[in-house]
TORKOLMI-371315 format. One line per 4 residues: number of its first residue (from 1); their letters; for each residue x negated, y negated, z of N, C-alpha, C. Coordinates in nm, 3 decimals, padded with zeros to 5 digits. Layout:
BEGIN
NUM = a = X Y Z X Y Z X Y Z  ...;
END
This chain:
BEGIN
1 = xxxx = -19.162 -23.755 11.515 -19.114 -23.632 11.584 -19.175 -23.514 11.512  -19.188 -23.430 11.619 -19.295 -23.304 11.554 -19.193 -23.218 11.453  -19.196 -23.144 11.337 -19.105 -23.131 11.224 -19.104 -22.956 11.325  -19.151 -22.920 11.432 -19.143 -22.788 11.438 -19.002 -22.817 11.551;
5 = xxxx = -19.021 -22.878 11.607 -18.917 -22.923 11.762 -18.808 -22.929 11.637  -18.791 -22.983 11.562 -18.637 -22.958 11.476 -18.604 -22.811 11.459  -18.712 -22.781 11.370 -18.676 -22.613 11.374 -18.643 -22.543 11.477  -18.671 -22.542 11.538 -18.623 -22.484 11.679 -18.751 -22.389 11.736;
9 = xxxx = -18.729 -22.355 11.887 -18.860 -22.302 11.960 -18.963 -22.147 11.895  -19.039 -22.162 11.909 -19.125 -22.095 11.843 -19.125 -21.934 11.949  -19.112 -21.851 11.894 -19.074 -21.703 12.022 -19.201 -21.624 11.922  -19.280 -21.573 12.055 -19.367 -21.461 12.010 -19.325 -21.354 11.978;
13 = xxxx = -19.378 -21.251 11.909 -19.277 -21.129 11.850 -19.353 -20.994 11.974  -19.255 -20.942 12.032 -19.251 -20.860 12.136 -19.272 -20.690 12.078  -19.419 -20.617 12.100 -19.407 -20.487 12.087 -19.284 -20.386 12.037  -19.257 -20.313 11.965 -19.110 -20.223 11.985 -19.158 -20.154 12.111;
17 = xxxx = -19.263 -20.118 12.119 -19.308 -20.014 12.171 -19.287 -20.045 12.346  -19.249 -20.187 12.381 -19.223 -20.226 12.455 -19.046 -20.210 12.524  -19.026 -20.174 12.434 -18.862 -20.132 12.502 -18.852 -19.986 12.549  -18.980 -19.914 12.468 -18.930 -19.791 12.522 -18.938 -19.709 12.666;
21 = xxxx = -18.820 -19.663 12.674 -18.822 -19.584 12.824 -18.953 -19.536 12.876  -19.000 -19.555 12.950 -19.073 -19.508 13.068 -19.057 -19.345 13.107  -19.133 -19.241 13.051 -19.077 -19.161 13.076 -19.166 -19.112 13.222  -19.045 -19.013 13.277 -19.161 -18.935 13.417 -19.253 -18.857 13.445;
25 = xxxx = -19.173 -18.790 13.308 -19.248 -18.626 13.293 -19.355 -18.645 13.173  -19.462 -18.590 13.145 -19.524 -18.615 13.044 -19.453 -18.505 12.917  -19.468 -18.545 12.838 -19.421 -18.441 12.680 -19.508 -18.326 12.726  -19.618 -18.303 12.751 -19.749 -18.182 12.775 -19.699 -18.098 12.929;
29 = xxxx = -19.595 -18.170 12.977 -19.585 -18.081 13.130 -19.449 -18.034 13.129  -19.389 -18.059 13.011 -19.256 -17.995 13.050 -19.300 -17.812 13.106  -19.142 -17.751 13.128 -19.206 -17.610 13.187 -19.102 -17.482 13.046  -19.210 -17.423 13.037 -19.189 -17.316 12.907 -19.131 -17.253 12.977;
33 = xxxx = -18.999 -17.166 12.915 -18.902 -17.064 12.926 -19.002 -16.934 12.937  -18.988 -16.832 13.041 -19.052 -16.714 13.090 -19.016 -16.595 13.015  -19.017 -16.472 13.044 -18.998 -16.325 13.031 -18.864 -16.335 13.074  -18.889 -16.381 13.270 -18.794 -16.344 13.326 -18.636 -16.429 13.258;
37 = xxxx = -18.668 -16.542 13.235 -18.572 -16.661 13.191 -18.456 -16.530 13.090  -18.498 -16.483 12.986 -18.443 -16.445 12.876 -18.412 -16.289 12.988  -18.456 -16.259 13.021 -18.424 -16.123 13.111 -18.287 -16.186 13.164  -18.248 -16.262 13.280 -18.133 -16.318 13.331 -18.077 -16.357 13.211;
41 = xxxx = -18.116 -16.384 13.144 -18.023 -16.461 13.024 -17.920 -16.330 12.915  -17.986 -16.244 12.921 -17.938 -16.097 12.830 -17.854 -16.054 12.959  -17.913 -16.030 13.080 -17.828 -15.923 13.135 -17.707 -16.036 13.214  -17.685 -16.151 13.143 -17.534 -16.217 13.193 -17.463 -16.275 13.060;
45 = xxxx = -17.525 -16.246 12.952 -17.475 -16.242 12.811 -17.381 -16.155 12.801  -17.345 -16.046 12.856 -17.228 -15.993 12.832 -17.113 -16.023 12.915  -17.124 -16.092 13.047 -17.036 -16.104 13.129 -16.932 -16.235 13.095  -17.053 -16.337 13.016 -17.014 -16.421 12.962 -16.919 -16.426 12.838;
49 = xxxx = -16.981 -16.342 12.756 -16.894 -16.294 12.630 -16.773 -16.302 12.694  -16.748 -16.141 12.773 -16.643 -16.037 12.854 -16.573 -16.195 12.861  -16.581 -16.274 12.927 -16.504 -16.377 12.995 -16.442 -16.497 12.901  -16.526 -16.514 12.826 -16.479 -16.606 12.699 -16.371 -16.516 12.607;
53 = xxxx = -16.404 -16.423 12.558 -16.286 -16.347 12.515 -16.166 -16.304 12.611  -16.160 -16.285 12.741 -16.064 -16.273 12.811 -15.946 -16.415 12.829  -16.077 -16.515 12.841 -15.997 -16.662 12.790 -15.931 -16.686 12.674  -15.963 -16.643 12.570 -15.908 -16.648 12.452 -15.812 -16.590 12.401;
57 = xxxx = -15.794 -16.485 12.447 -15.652 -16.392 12.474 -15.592 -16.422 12.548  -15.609 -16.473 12.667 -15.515 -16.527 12.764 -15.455 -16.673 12.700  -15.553 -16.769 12.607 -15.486 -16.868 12.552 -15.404 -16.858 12.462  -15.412 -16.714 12.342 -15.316 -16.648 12.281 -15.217 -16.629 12.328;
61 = xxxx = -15.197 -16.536 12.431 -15.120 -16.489 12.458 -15.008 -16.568 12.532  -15.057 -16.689 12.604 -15.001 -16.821 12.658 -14.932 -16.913 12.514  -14.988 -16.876 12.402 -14.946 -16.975 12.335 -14.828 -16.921 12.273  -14.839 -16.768 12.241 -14.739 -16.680 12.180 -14.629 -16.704 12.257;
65 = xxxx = -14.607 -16.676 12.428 -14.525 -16.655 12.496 -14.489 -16.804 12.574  -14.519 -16.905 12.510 -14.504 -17.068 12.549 -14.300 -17.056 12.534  -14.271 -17.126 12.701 -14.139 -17.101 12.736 -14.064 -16.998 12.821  -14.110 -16.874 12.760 -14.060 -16.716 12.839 -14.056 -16.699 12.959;
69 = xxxx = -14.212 -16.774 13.043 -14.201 -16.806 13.184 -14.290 -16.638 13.246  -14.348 -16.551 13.081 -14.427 -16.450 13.175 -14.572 -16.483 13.111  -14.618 -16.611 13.129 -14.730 -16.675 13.074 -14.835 -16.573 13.179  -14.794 -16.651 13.289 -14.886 -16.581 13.410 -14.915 -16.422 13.407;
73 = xxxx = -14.754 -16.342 13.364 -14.818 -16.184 13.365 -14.893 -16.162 13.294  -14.842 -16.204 13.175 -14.921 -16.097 13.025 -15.090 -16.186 13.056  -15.127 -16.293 13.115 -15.242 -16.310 13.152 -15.329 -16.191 13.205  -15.248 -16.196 13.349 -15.289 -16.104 13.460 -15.306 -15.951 13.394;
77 = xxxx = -15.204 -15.894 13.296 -15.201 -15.816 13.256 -15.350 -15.777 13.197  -15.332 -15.869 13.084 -15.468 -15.849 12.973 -15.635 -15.873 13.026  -15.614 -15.929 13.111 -15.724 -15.944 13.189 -15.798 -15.930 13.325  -15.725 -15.804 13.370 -15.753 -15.746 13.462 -15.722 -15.580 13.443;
81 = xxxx = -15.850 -15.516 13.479 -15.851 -15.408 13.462 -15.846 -15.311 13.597  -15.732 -15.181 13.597 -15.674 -15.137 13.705 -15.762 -14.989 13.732  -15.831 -14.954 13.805 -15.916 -14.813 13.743 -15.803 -14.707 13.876  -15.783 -14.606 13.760 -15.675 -14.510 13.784 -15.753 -14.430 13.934;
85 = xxxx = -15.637 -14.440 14.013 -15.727 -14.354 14.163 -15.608 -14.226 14.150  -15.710 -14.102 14.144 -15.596 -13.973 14.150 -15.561 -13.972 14.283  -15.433 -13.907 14.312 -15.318 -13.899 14.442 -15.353 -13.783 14.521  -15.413 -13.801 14.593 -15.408 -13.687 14.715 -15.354 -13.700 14.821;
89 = xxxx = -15.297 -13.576 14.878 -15.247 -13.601 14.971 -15.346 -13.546 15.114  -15.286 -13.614 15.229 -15.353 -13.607 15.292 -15.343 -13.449 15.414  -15.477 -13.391 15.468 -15.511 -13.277 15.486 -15.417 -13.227 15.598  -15.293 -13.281 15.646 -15.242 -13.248 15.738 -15.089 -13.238 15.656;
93 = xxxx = -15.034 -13.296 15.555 -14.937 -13.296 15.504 -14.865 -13.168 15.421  -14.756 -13.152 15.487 -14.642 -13.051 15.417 -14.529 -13.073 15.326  -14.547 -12.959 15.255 -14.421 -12.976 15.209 -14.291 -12.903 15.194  -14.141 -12.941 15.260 -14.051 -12.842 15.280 -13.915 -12.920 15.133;
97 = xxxx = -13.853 -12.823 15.186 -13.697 -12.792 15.124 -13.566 -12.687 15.205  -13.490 -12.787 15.162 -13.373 -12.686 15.205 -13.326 -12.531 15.102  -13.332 -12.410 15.205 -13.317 -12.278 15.122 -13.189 -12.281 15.189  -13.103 -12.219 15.096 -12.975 -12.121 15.128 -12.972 -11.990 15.192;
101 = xxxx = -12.918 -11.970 15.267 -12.955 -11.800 15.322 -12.889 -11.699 15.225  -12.973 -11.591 15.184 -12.928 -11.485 15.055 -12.921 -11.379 15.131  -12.771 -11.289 15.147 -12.806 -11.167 15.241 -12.796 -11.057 15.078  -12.883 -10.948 15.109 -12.852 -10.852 15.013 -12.790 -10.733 15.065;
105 = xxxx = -12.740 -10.674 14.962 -12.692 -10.518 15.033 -12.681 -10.380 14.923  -12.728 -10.290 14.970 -12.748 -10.167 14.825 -12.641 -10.158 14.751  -12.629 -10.183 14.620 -12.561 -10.141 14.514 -12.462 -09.995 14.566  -12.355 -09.957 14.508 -12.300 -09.828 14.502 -12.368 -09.734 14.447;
109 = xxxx = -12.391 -09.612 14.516 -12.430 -09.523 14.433 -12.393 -09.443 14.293  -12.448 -09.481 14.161 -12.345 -09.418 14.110 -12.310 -09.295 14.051  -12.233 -09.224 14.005 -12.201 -09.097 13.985 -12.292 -09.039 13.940  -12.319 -08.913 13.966 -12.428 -08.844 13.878 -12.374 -08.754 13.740;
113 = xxxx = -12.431 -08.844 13.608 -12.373 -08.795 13.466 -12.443 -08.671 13.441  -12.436 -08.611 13.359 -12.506 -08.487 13.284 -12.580 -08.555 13.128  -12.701 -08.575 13.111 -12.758 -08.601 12.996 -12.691 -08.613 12.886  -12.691 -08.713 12.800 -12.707 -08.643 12.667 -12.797 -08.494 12.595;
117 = xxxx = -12.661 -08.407 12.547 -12.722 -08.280 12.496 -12.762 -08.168 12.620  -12.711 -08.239 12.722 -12.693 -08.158 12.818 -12.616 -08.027 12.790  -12.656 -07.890 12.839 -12.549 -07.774 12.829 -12.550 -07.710 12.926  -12.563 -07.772 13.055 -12.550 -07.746 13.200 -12.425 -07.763 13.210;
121 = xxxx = -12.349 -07.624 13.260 -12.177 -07.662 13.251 -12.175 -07.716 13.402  -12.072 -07.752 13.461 -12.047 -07.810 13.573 -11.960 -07.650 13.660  -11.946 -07.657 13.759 -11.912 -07.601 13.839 -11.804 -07.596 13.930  -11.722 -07.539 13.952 -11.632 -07.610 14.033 -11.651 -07.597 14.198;
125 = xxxx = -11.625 -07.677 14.249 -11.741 -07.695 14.384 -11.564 -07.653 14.474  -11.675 -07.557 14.573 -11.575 -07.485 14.647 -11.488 -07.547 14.748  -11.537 -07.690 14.800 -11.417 -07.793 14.844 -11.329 -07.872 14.777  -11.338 -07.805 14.627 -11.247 -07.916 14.565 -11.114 -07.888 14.598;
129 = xxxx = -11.018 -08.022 14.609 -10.905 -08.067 14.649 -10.762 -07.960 14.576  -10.723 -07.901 14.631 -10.648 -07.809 14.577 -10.544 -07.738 14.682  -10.400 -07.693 14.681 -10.348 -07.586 14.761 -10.445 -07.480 14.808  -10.409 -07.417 14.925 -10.505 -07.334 15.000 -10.467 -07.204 14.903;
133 = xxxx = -10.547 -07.122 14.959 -10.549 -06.983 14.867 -10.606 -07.001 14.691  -10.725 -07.020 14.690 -10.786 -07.102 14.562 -10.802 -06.957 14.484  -10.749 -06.976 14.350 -10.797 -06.834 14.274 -10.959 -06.788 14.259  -11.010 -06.694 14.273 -11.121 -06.660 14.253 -11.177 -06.648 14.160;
137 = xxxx = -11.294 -06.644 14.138 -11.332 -06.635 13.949 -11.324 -06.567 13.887  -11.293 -06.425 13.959 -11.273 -06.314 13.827 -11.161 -06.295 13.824  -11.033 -06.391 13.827 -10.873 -06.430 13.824 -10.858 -06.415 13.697  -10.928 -06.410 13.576 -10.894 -06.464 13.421 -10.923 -06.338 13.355;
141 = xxxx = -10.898 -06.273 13.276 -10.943 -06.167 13.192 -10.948 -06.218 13.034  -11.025 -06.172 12.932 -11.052 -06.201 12.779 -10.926 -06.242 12.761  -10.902 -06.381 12.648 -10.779 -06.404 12.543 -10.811 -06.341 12.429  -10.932 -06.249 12.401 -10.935 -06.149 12.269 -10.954 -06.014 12.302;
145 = xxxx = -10.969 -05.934 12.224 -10.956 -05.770 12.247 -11.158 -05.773 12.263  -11.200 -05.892 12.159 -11.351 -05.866 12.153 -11.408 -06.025 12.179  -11.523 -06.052 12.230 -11.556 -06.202 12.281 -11.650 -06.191 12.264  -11.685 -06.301 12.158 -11.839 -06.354 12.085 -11.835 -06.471 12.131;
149 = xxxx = -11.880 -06.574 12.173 -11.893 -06.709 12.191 -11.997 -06.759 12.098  -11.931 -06.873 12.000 -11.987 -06.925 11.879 -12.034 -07.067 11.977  -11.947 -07.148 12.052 -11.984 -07.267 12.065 -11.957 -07.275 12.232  -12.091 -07.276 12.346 -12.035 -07.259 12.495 -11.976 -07.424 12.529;
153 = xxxx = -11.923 -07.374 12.636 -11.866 -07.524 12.726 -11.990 -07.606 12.764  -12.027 -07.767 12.689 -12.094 -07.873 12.791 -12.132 -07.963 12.630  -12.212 -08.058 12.612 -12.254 -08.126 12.553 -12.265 -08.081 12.439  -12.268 -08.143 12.295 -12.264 -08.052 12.186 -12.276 -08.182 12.057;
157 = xxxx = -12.355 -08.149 11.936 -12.347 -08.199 11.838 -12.173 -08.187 11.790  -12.089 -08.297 11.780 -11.955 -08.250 11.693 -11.995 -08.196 11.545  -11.888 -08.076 11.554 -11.880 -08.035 11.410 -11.787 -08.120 11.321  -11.740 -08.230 11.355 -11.604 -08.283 11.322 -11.653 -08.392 11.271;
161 = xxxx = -11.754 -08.470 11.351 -11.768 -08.628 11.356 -11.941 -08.642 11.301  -12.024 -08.516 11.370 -12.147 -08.482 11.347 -12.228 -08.557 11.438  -12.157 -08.658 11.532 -12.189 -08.723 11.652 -12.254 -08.630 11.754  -12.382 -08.666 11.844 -12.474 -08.627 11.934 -12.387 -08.643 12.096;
165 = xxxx = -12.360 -08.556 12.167 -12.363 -08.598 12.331 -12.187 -08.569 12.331  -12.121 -08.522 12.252 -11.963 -08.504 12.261 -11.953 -08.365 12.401  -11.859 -08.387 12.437 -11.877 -08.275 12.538 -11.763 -08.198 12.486  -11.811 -08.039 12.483 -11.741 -07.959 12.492 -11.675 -07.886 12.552;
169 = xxxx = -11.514 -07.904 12.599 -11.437 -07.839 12.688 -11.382 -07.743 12.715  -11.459 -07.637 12.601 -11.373 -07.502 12.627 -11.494 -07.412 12.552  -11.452 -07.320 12.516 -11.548 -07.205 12.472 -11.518 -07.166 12.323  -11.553 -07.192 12.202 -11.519 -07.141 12.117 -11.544 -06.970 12.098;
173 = xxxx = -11.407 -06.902 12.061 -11.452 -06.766 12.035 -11.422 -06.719 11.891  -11.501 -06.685 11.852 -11.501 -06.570 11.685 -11.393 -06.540 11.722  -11.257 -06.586 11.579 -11.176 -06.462 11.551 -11.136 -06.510 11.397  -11.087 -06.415 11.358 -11.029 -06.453 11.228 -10.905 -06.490 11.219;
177 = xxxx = -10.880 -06.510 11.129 -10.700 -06.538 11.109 -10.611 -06.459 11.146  -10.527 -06.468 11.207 -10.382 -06.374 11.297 -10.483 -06.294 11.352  -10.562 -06.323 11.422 -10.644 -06.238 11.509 -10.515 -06.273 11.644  -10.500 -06.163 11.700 -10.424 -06.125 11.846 -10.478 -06.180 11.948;
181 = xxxx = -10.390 -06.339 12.023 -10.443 -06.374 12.104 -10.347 -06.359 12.298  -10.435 -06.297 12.342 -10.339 -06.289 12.510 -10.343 -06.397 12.587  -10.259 -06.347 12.670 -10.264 -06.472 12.783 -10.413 -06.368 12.910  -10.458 -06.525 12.947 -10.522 -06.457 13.036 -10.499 -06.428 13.151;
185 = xxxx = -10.401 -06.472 13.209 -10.386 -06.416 13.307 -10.210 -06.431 13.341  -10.159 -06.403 13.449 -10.015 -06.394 13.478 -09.950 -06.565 13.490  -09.852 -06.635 13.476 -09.861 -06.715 13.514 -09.703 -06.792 13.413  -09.695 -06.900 13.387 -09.576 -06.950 13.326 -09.640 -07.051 13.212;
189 = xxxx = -09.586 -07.032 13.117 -09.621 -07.099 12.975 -09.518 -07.282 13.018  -09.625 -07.385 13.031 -09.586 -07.514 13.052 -09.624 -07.571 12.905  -09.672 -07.541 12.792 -09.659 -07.614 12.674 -09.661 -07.501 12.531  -09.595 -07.520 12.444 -09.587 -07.456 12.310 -09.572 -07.526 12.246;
193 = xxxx = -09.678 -07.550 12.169 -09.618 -07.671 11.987 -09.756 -07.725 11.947  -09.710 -07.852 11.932 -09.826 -07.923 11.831 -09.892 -07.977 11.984  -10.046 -07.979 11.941 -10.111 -08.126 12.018 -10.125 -08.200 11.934  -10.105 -08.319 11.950 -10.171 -08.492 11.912 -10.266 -08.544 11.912;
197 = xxxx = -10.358 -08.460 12.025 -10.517 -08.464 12.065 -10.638 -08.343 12.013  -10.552 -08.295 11.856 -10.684 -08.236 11.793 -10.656 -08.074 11.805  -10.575 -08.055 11.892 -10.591 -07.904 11.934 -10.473 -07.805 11.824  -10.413 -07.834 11.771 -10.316 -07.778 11.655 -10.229 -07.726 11.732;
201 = xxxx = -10.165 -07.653 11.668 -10.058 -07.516 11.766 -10.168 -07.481 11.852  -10.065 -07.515 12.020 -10.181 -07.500 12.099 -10.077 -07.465 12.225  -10.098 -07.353 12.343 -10.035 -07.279 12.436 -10.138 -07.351 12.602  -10.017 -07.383 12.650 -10.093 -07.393 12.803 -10.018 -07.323 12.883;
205 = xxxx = -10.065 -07.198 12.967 -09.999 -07.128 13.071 -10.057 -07.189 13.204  -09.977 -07.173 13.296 -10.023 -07.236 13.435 -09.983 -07.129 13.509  -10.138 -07.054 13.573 -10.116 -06.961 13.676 -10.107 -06.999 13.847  -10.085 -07.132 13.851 -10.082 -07.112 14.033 -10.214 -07.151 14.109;
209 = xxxx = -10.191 -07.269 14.193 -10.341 -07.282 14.261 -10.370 -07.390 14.205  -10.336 -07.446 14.073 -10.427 -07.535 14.028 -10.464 -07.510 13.894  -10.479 -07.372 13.890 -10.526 -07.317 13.782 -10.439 -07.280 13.643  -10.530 -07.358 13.500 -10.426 -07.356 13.386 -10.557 -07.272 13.307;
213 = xxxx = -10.462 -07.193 13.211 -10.576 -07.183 13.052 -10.484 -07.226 12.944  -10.549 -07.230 12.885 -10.499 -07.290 12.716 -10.533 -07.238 12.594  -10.498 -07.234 12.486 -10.519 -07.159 12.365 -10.494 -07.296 12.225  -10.570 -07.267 12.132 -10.576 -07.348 12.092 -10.599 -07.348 11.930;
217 = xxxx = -10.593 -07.412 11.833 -10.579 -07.423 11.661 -10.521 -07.284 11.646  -10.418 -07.228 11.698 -10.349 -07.146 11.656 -10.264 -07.135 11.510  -10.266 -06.999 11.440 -10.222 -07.007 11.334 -10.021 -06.980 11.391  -10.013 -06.913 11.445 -09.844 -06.931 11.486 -09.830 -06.941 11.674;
221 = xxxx = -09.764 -06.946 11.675 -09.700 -06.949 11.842 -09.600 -06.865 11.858  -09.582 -06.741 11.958 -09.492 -06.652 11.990 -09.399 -06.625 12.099  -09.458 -06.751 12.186 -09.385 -06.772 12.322 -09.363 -06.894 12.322  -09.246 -06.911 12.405 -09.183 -07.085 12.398 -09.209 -07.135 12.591;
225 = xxxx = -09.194 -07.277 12.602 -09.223 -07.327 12.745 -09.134 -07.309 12.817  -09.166 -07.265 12.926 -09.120 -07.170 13.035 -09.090 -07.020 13.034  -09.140 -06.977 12.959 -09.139 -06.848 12.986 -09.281 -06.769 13.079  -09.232 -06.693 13.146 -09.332 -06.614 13.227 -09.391 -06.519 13.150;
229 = xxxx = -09.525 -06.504 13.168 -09.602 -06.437 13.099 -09.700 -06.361 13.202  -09.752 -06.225 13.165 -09.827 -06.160 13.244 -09.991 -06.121 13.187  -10.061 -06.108 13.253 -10.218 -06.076 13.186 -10.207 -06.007 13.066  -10.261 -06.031 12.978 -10.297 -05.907 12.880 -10.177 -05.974 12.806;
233 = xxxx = -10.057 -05.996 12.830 -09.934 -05.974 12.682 -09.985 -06.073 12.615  -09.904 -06.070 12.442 -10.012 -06.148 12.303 -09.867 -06.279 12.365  -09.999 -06.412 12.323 -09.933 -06.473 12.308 -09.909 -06.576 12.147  -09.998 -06.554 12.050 -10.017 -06.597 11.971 -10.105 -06.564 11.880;
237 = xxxx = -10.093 -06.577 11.768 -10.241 -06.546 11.632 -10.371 -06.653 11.626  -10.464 -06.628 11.617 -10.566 -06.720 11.625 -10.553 -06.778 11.475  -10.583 -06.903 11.496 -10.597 -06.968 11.306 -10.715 -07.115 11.307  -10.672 -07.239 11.259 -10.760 -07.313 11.227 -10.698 -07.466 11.200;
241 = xxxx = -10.562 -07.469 11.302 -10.482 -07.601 11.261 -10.529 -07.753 11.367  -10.492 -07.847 11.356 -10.561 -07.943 11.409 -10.737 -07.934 11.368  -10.805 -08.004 11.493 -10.940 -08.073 11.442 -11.035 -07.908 11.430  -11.010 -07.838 11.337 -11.103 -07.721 11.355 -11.135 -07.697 11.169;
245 = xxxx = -11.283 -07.647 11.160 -11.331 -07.632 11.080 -11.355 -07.478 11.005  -11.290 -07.393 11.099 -11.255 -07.298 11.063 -11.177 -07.164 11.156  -11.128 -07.058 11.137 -11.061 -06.968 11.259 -11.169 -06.939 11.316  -11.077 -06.959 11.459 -11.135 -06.880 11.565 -11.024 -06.981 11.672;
249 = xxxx = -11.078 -06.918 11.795 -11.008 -06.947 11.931 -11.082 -07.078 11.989  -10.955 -07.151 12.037 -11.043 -07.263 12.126 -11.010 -07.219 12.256  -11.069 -07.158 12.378 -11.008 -07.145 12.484 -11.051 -07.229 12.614  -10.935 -07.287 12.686 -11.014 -07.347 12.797 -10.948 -07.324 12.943;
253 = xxxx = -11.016 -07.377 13.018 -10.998 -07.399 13.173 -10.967 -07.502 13.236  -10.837 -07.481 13.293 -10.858 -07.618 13.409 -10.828 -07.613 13.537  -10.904 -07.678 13.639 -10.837 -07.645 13.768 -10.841 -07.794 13.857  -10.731 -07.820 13.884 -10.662 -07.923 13.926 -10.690 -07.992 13.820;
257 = xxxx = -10.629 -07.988 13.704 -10.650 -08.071 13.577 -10.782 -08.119 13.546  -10.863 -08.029 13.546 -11.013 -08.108 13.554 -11.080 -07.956 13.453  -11.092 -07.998 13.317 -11.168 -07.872 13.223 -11.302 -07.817 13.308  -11.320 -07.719 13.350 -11.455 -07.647 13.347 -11.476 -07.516 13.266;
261 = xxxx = -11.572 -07.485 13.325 -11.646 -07.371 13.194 -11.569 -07.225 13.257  -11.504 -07.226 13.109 -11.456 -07.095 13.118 -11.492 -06.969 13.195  -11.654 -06.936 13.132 -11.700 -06.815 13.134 -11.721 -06.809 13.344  -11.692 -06.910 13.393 -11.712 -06.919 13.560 -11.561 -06.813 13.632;
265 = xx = -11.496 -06.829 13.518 -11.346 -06.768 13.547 -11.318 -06.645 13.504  -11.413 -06.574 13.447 -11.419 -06.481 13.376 -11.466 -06.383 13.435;
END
């Protein structure tokens, strides 16, 4: 027996080169990447990025909020972008409101004052409200033998207070102490004594009509209330009691209780 048939069959040894694939394409024909290749390739390199990072936050943000059930918003949220459109309205559209109706109507007119430092005396206006038969203005004769006027009737610096815009209601006249003061005119003495309101020993006669005069920081008083008195007789000494800064006469006017300027009566 042949000693090789024991060994077993004799096999030729087969190429490696024989197993290998068959290729189609040759190695020399593949096709080289272009200009244009890398051109498409850059200008979708960012879209790609853009999108992989939008994934990646969305997988964050899915993983953070795993359970909550707003997986889907905060997605939608983070990865979608909203571009702001300004609000116009459209070219036919109005716009109203309800108004209240406002009626107006002129203010009152109001009184007409006299300035501060005014020395426009007032007047007494020939319809004022009074009994008929109104005394006339030259009804009053001097309460001194001689008449200086130191301080006239209307607006006045006080000598008292040193205050601006005080109004002055009567006429101050120069006299000295126990200077001889008359009544001015005929009429009935309605006050003798003290005032409370500044005026010292102070005389009010009331002649009729409306019409009063008064006397005032007197140093004595010589007639008592109610007595009748006639033009010219003395009724008192001039002095400097109550709000006065020195002698002399305070004399005033009133008609229907309303002070005006002496010297109109005079």
């Amino acid at each position: 027996m042949p000693s090789s048939a024991a060994r077993g069959r004799h096999r030729s040894p087969v190429p490696a080169r024989a197993f290998r694939a068959p290729s189609s394409v040759s190695r020399h024909s593949r096709r080289q990447p272009t200009t244009r290749d890398y051109a498409v390739l850059r200008r979708n390199l960012p879209a790609a990025a853009t999108i992989t990072s939008v994934l990646l936050v969305g997988a964050t943000i899915t993983g953070a909020n795993a359970g909550t059930g707003a997986d889907t918003a905060v997605v939608t949220a983070a990865s979608t972008t909203v571009a702001e459109v300004p609000a116009q309205a459209s070219p036919g559209a109005a716009i109203s409101f309800d108004r209240s109706l406002v009626a107006t109507a002129p203010a009152p007119k109001a009184p007409e004052a006299l300035p501060s430092g005014s020395t426009v005396s007032p007047q007494p206006a020939p319809e004022a409200a009074g009994p008929a038969g109104t005394v006339p203005s030259s009804a009053l004769a001097a309460p001194l033998a001689s008449m200086s006027v130191s301080s006239p009737f209307g607006f006045r610096t006080s000598p008292i207070t040193g205050g601006s815009g005080e109004l002055h209601t009567g006429l101050d006249l120069l006299a000295s102490c126990q200077t001889a003061v008359f009544a001015a005119g005929t009429g009935t003495v309605v006050e003798a004594g003290w005032s409370a309101y500044g005026g010292g020993n102070r005389i009010v006669v009331d002649h009729g009509n409306g019409l009063k005069s008064t006397y005032n920081h007197l140093a004595s008083i010589e007639v008592s209330a109610g007595a009748a008195v006639s033009a010219g007789q003395r009724l008192a000494a001039a002095g400097t009691t109550g709000n006065s800064t020195g002698c002399h006469l305070h004399f005033e006017v009133l008609f229907n209780d309303q002070t005006v300027d002496p010297q109109g009566w005079m």
